[in-house]
C-alpha positions in Angstrom: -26.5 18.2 7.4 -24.8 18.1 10.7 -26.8 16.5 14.2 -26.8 19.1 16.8 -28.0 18.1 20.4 -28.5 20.6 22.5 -29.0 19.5 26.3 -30.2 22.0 29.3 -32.6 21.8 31.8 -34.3 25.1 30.5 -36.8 25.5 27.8 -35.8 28.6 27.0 -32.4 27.9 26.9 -32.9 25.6 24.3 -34.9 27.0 22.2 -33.4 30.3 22.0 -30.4 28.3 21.1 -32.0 26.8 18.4 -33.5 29.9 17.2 -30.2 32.0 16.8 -29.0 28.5 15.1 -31.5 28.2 12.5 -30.9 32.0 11.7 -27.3 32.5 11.6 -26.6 28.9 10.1 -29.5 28.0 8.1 -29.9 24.6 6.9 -27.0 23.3 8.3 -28.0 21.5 11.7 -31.1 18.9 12.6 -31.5 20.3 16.0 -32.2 17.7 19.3 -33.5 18.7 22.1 -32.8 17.3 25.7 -34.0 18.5 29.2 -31.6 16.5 31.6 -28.8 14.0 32.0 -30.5 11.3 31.5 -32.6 12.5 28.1 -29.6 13.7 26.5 -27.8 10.2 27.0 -31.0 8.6 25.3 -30.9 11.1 22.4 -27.1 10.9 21.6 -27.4 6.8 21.8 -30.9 7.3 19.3 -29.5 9.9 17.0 -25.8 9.8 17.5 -25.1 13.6 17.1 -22.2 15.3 15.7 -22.2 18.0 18.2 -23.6 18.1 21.8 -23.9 21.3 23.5 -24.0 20.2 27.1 -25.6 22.2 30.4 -23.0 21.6 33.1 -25.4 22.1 36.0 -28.4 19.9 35.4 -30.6 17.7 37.3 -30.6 13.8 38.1 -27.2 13.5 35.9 -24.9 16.0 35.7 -23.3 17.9 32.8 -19.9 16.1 32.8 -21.2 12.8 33.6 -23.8 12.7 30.7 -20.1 13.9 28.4 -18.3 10.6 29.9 -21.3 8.3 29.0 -21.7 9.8 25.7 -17.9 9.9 24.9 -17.6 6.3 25.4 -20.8 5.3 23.2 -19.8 8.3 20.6 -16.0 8.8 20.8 -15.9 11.3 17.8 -18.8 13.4 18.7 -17.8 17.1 19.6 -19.1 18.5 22.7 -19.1 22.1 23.8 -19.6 23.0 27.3 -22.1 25.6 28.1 -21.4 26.9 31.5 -21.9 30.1 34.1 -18.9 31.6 35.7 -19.2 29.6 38.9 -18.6 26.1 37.1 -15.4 26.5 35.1 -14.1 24.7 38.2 -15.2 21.3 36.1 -12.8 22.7 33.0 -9.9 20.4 34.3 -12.2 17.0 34.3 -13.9 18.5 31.1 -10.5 18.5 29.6 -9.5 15.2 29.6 -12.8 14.1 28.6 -11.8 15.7 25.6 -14.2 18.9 25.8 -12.4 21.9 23.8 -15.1 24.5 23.8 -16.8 26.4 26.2 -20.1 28.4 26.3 -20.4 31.0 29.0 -24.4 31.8 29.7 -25.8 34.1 28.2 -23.4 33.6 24.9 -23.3 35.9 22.2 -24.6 35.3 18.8 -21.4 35.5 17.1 -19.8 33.9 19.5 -22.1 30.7 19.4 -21.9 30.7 15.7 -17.6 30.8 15.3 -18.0 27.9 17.9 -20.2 25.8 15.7 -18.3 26.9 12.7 -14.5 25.8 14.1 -16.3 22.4 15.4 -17.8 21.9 11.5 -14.3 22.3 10.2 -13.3 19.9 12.6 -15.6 17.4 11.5 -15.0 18.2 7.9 -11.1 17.8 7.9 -11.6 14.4 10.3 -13.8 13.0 7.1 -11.2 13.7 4.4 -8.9 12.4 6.2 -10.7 9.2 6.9 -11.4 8.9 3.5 -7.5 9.3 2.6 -6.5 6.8 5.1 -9.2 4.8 3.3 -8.3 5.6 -0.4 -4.1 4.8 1.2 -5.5 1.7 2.5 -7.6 0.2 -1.0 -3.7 1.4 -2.8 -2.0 -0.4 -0.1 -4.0 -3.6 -0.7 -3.4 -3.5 -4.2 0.3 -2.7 -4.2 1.0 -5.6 -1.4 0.6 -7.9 -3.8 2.8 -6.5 -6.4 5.7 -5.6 -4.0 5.7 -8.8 -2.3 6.2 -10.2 -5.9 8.6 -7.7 -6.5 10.4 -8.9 -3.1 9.5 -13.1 -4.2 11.5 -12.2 -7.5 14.5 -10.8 -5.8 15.1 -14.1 -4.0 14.5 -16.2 -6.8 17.2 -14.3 -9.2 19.4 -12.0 -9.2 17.4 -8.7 -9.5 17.1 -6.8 -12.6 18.1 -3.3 -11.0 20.7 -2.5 -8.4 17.4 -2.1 -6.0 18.3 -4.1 -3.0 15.5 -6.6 -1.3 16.3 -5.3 2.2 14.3 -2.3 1.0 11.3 -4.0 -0.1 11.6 -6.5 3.0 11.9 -3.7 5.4 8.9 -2.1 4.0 6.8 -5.6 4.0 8.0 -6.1 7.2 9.7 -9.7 6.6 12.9 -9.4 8.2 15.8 -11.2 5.6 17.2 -12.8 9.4 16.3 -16.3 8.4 13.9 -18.9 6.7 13.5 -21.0 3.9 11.9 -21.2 0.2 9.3 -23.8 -0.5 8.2 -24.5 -3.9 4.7 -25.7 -5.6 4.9 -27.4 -8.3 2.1 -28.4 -10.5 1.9 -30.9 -12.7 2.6 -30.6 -16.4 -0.8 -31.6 -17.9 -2.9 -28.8 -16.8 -5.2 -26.6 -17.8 -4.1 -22.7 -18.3 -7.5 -21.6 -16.7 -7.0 -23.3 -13.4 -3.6 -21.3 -12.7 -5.0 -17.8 -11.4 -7.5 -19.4 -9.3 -4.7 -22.0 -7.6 -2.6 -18.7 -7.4 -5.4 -17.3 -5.8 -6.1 -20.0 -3.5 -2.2 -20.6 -2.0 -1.9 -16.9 -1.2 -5.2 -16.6 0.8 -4.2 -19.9 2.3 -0.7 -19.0 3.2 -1.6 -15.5 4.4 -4.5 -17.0 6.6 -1.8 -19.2 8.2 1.3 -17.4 8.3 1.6 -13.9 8.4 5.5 -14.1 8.3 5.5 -15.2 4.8 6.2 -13.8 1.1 4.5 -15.7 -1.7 5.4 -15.0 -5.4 3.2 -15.2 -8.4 2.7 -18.7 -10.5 5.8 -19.2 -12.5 4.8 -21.5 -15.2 3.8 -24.3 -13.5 5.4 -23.5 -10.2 5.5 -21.1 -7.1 7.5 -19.8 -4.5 6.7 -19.4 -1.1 9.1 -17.9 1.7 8.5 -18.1 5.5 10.7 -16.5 7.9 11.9 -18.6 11.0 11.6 -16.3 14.8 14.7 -16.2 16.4 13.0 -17.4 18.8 12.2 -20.9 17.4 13.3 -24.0 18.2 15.2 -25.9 15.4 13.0 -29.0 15.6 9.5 -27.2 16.5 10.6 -24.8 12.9 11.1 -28.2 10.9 7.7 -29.5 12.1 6.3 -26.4 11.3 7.6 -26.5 8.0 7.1 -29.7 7.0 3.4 -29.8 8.3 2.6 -26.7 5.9 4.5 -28.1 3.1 1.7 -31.2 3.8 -0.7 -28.8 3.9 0.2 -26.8 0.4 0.3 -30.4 -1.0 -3.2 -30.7 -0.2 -4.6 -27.4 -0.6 -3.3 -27.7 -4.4 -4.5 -31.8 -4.7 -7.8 -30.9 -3.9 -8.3 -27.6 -6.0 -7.0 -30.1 -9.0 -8.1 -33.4 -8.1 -4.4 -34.4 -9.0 -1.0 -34.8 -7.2 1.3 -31.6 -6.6 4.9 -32.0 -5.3 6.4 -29.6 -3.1 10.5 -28.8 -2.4 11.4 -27.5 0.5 14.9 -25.6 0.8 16.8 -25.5 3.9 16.9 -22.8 6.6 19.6 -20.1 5.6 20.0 -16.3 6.3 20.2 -12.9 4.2 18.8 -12.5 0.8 21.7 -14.5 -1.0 21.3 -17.6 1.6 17.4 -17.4 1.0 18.1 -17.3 -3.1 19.9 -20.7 -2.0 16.8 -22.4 -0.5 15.0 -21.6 -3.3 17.3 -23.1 -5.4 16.9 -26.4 -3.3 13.3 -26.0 -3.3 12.8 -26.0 -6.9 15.3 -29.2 -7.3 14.1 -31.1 -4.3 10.3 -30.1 -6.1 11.6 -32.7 -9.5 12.6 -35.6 -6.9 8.9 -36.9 -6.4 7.6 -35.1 -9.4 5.4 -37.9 -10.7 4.0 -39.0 -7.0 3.4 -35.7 -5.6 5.1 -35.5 -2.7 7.0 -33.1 0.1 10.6 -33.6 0.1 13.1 -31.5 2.0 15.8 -30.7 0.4 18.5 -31.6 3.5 16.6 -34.9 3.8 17.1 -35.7 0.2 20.8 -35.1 0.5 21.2 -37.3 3.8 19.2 -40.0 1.9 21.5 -40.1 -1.5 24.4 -39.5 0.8 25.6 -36.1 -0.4 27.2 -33.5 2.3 26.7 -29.9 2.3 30.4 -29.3 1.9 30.4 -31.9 -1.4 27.3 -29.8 -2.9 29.0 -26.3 -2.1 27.4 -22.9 -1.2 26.9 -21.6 -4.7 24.9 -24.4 -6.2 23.9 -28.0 -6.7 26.6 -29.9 -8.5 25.8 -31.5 -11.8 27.3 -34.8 -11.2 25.3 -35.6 -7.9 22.0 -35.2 -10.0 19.8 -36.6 -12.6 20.5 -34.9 -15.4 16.8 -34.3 -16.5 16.4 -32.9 -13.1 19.3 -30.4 -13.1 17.8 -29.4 -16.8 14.1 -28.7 -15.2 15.9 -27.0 -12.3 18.3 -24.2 -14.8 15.1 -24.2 -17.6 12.2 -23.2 -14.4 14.8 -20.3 -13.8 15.7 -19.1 -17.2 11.8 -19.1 -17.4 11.4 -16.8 -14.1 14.0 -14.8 -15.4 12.3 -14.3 -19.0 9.0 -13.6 -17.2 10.8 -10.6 -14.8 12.5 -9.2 -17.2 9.3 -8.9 -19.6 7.6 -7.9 -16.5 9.7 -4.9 -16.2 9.8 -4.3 -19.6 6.1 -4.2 -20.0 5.7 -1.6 -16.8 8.1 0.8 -18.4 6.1 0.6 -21.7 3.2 1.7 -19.8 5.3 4.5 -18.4 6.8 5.7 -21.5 3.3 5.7 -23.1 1.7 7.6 -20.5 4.3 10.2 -20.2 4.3 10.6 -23.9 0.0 11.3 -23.4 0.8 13.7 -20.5 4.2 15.6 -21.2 2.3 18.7 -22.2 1.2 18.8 -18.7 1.9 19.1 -15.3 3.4 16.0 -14.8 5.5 14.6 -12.0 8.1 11.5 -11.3 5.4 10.6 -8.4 2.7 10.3 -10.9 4.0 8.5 -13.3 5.1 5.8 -11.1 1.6 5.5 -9.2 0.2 5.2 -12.7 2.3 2.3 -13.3 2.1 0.8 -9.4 5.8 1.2 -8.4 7.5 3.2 -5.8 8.9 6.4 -7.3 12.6 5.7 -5.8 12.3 2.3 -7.6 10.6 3.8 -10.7 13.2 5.9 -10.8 16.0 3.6 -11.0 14.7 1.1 -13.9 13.4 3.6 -15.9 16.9 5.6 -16.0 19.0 2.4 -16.1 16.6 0.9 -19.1 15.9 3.9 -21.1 19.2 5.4 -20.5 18.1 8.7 -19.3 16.5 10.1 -16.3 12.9 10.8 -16.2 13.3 14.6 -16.4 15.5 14.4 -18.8 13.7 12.4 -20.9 10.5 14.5 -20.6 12.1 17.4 -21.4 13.5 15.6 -24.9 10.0 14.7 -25.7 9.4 18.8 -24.7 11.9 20.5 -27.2 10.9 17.7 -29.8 7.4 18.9 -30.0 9.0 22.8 -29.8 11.0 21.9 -32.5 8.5 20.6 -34.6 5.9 23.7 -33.9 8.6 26.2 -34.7 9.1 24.2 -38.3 5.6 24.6 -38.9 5.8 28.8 -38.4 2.4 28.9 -37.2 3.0 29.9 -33.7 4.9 32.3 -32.0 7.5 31.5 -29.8 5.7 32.2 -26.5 2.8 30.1 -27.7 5.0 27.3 -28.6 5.9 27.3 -25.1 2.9 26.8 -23.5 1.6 25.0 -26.4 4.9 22.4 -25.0 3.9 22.6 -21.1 6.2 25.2 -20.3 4.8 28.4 -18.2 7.7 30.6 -18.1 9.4 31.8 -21.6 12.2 32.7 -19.8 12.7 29.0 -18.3 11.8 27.5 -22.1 14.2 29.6 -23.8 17.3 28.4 -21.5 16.1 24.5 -21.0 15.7 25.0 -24.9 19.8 26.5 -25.5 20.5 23.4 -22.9 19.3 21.0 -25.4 20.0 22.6 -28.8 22.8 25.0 -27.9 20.8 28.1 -29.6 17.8 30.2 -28.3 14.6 29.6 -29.8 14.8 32.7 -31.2 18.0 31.8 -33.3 17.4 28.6 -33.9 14.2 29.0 -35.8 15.9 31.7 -37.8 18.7 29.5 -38.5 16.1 26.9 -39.7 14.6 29.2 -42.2 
């Protein structure tokens, strides 16, 4: 039931209003009443109406005034002017206040009830769509979390699918410009129990702190976290900055375990590739004070053992200027990551496949498949033809004449039922996909099969 406040300085006005209100649209309005400026402001701050029907000529406060205290208290209300001739001069200020309707005195019944009627269908489209913006918003905070993985595991390794991150970084708004990888790692002996919660923990934390950031899921015993550096950032304020959170992720994670956690930090580079390279460093400067939980930059590492850039090399961090047990950890953490994406993505498209194979009866769409499974459909689209080998259509319709196939072996159903019995509407459109696929009608081919 909608709130109706109707506001004019005549009784009569009001309640014959009311009256015409209660008859034509029964049930659907809790009348209020107001005689004046001044009342009607009181009863719109007390009941907060839908709709105000405002007098333009009324004593102490005026009609338009009472609309501009009321708008700012009630922003969404609706408010429909009721007016005689001689005041449509106020239509221009009345306008910008957002007033759409007028009233002219004495207003017709039909006319007062299509006003009414187009405001309610205002109101009515304005919730849906508030609750779509707030059904978008609960997907939106679910999927964030996935695609920033999605992006995390792009700069780790080389990505499973031709998908490239400055898709997913555009989207997340984290510009590829430049920054650097820092890495968490926890110590060996630790309980499996305690890792979602320490996952948990770092990406609230980072997310509190820095907003430019990407933070990847727990990788055995380690994660990734990526900030971006502002153009606009002095290089020795950015090292502070990074150094003082790596300090800070050191302690976040001691005192959710009540043991040491070391942390690598990568150095600054540019463009997916160059941030791939900082993780890199991250994870191998995260071994160096493994057993005393430390931070330790990667660049000051390398000063300190007397290795150059140019000796190390863009591509990697040669062998022979590192501990051997080190170099293992470093290539074993990402054969790990790799494992872990690659089951990842195997895992998603088994949910797929199973889905479309409980739905492919149906009305069933690319879009809705890849909801069902949390992934954009462009995205969706590309793994599932790359790892199944066929395109989602495609592979629908297989599933399609499979199931037409079988029903026509069985010679219980006639062709056209088959059809729809398949999730096909049109006979016509069945009996060509079917030629398409089997290279007979299904006429033909189920006497053939006889």
């Amino acid at each position: 039931m909608y709130r109706l406040l109707i506001a004019d300085d005549e009784a009569l006005e009001r309640e014959g209003l009311e009256w015409i209100i209660r008859r034509m649209l029964p049930d659907r309005f809790q009348v209020i009443h107001a005689a004046n400026g001044r009342e009607s402001i009181e009863r719109a701050e007390e009941h907060r109406p839908h709709i105000i029907m405002m007098d333009v000529n009324m004593p102490g406060i005026q009609g338009l005034e009472a609309v501009r205290e009321i708008k700012n208290k009630l922003p969404d209300a609706k408010f429909v002017m009721v007016t005689a001739y001689d005041y449509f001069a106020y239509a221009k200020e009345a306008l910008s206040l957002g007033v759409k309707e007028y009233l002219v005195k004495p207003a017709g019944r039909e006319q007062i009830v299509h006003t009414l009627e187009q405001l309610m269908q205002e109101l009515d489209d304005e919730k849906r769509k508030r609750s779509e913006e707030l059904e978008l918003k609960a997907k939106l905070s679910q999927l964030l979390p996935l695609a920033e993985n999605e992006l995390a595991m792009m700069l780790m390794i080389n990505p499973v699918t031709d998908t490239q991150p400055e898709q997913l970084s555009d989207w997340l708004d984290f510009p590829l410009d430049q920054g650097c990888a820092f890495v968490l790692a926890l110590p060996e002996i630790m309980q499996a129990d305690h890792k979602p919660k320490i996952a948990d923990a770092v990406r609230s934390y980072v997310k509190s702190f820095e907003k430019n950031s990407i933070v990847s899921s727990m990788i055995d015993r380690h994660m990734a976290v990526f900030l971006r550096k502002s153009p606009t950032a002095a290089e020795e304020r950015w090292k502070d900055r990074t150094s003082s959170f790596g300090e800070e992720l050191r302690a976040l994670a001691a005192r959710l375990l009540e043991a040491e956690a070391s942390i690598g930090i990568g150095t600054t580079r540019s463009g997916a590739e160059g941030l791939r390279k900082s993780y890199f460093e991250a994870v191998f400067a995260s071994t160096y004070y493994e057993q005393s939980g430390k931070v330790c930059r990667f660049d000051e590492l390398t000063q300190r053992n007397g290795l150059l850039n140019e000796e190390l090399g863009d591509r990697s961090v040669k062998a022979d200027h590192a501990d051997s047990a080190r170099q293992a950890y470093v290539l074993t953490a990402m054969q790990r990551i790799r494992e872990q994406r690659e089951q990842h993505t195997q895992s998603v498209l088994d949910r797929a496949q199973s889905y479309i194979q409980s739905r492919y009866t149906e009305e069933l769409s690319l879009e809705e498949v890849a909801d069902h499974v949390h992934l954009n459909p462009h995205y969706f689209s590309k793994i599932f033809k790359q790892l199944v080998g066929t395109t989602f259509i495609d592979y629908v319709t297989g599933l399609r004449i499979d199931k037409a196939i079988a029903l026509m072996a069985e010679g219980h159903l006639s062709l056209k039922e088959v059809c729809f019995e398949v999730g096909y509407n049109d006979p016509n459109y069945f009996s060509r996909v079917f030629k398409k696929v089997t290279g007979l009608p299904p006429s033909e081919y189920r006497n053939k099969s006889k």
